[in-house]
C-alpha positions as CSV (number, residue, x, y, z in Angstrom):
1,X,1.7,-24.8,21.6
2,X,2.8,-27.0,24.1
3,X,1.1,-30.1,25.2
4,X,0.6,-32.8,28.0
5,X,2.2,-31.0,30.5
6,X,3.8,-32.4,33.7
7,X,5.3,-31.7,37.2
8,X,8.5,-33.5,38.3
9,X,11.5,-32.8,40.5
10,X,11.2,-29.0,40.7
11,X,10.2,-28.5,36.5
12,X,7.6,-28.8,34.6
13,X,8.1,-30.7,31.4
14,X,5.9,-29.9,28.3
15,X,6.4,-31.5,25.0
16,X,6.2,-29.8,21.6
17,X,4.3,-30.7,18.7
18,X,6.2,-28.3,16.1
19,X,9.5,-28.1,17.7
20,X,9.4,-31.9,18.2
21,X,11.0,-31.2,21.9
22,X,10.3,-32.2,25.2
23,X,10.9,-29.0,26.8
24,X,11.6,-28.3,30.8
25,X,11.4,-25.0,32.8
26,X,13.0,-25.4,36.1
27,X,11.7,-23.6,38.5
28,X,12.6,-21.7,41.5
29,X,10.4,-20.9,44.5
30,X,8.7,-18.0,42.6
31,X,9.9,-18.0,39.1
32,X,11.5,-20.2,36.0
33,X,14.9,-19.9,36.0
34,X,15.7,-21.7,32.9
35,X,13.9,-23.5,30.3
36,X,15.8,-26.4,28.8
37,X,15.1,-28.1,25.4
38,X,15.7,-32.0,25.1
39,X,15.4,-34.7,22.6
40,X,15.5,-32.0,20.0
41,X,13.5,-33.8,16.7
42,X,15.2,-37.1,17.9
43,X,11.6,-38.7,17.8
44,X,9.9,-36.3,15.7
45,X,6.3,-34.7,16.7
46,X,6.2,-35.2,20.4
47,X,2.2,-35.5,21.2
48,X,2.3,-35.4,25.5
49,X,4.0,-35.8,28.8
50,X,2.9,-38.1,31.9
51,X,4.4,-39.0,35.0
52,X,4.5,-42.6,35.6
53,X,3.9,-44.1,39.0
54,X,7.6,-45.3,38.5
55,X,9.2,-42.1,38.9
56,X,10.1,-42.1,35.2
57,X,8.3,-39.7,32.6
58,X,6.6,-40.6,29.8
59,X,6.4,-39.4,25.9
60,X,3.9,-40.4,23.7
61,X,5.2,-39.2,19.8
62,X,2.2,-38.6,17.0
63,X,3.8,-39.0,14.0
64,X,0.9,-41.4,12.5
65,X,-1.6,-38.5,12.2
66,X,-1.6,-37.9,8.3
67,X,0.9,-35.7,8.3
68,X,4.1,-36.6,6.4
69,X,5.5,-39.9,5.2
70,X,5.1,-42.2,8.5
71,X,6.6,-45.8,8.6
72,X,4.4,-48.3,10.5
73,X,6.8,-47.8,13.8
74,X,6.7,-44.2,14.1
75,X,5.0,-43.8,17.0
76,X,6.3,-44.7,20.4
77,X,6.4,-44.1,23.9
78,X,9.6,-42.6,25.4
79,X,10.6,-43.6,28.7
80,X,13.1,-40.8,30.4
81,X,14.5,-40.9,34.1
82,X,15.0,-37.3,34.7
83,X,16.5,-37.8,37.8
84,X,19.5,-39.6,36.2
85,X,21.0,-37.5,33.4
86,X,17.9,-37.8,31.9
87,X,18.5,-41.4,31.0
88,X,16.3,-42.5,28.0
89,X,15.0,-46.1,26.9
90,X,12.6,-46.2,23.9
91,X,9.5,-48.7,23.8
92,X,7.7,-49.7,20.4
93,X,4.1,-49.5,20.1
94,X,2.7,-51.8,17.6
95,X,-0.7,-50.6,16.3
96,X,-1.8,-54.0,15.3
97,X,0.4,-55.5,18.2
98,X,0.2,-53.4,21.6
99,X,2.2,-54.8,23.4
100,X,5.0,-52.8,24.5
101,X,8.6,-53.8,23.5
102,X,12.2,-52.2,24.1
103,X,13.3,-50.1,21.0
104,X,16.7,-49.4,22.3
């Protein structure tokens, strides 16, 4: 089922709980073409989508739900620039701590 679903640069970008993708159907005037699959379980259980104000999009994981054996930095925010090669930078969300801070 997919989740927090997005429009960007001529796709739409839904992320996947299950298949712990964000996944991307470019579009055409009238149909989708293709449907891409990124970040493939790189980050786990990917919760929803967003378009920041920046340009960039934006991917919140939920990996801290009960399900599994989480460590206390599993979830985290995913910042991709999909007009760039789809260019990734990773920020850590402290639960106790929310500030945001660069992963990698």
């Amino acid at each position: 089922m997919p989740s927090g679903t997005v429009y960007c640069d001529g796709s739409i970008f839904f992320a996947g709980l299950s298949g712990a993708s964000l996944y991307e159907a470019v579009l055409s005037a009238t149909k989708v073409i293709e449907v891409k699959r990124h970040l493939q379980r790189e980050f786990k259980r990917l919760r929803t989508a967003v378009a920041g104000p920046d340009g960039y999009l934006y991917i919140l994981t939920n990996n801290r739900d009960g399900r599994g054996n989480a460590a206390p930095d599993d979830d985290i925010i995913i910042r991709i620039n999909p007009g760039r090669g789809f260019v990734k930078s990773v920020l850590l969300v402290s639960f106790s701590n929310p500030t945001l801070k660069p992963l990698y």
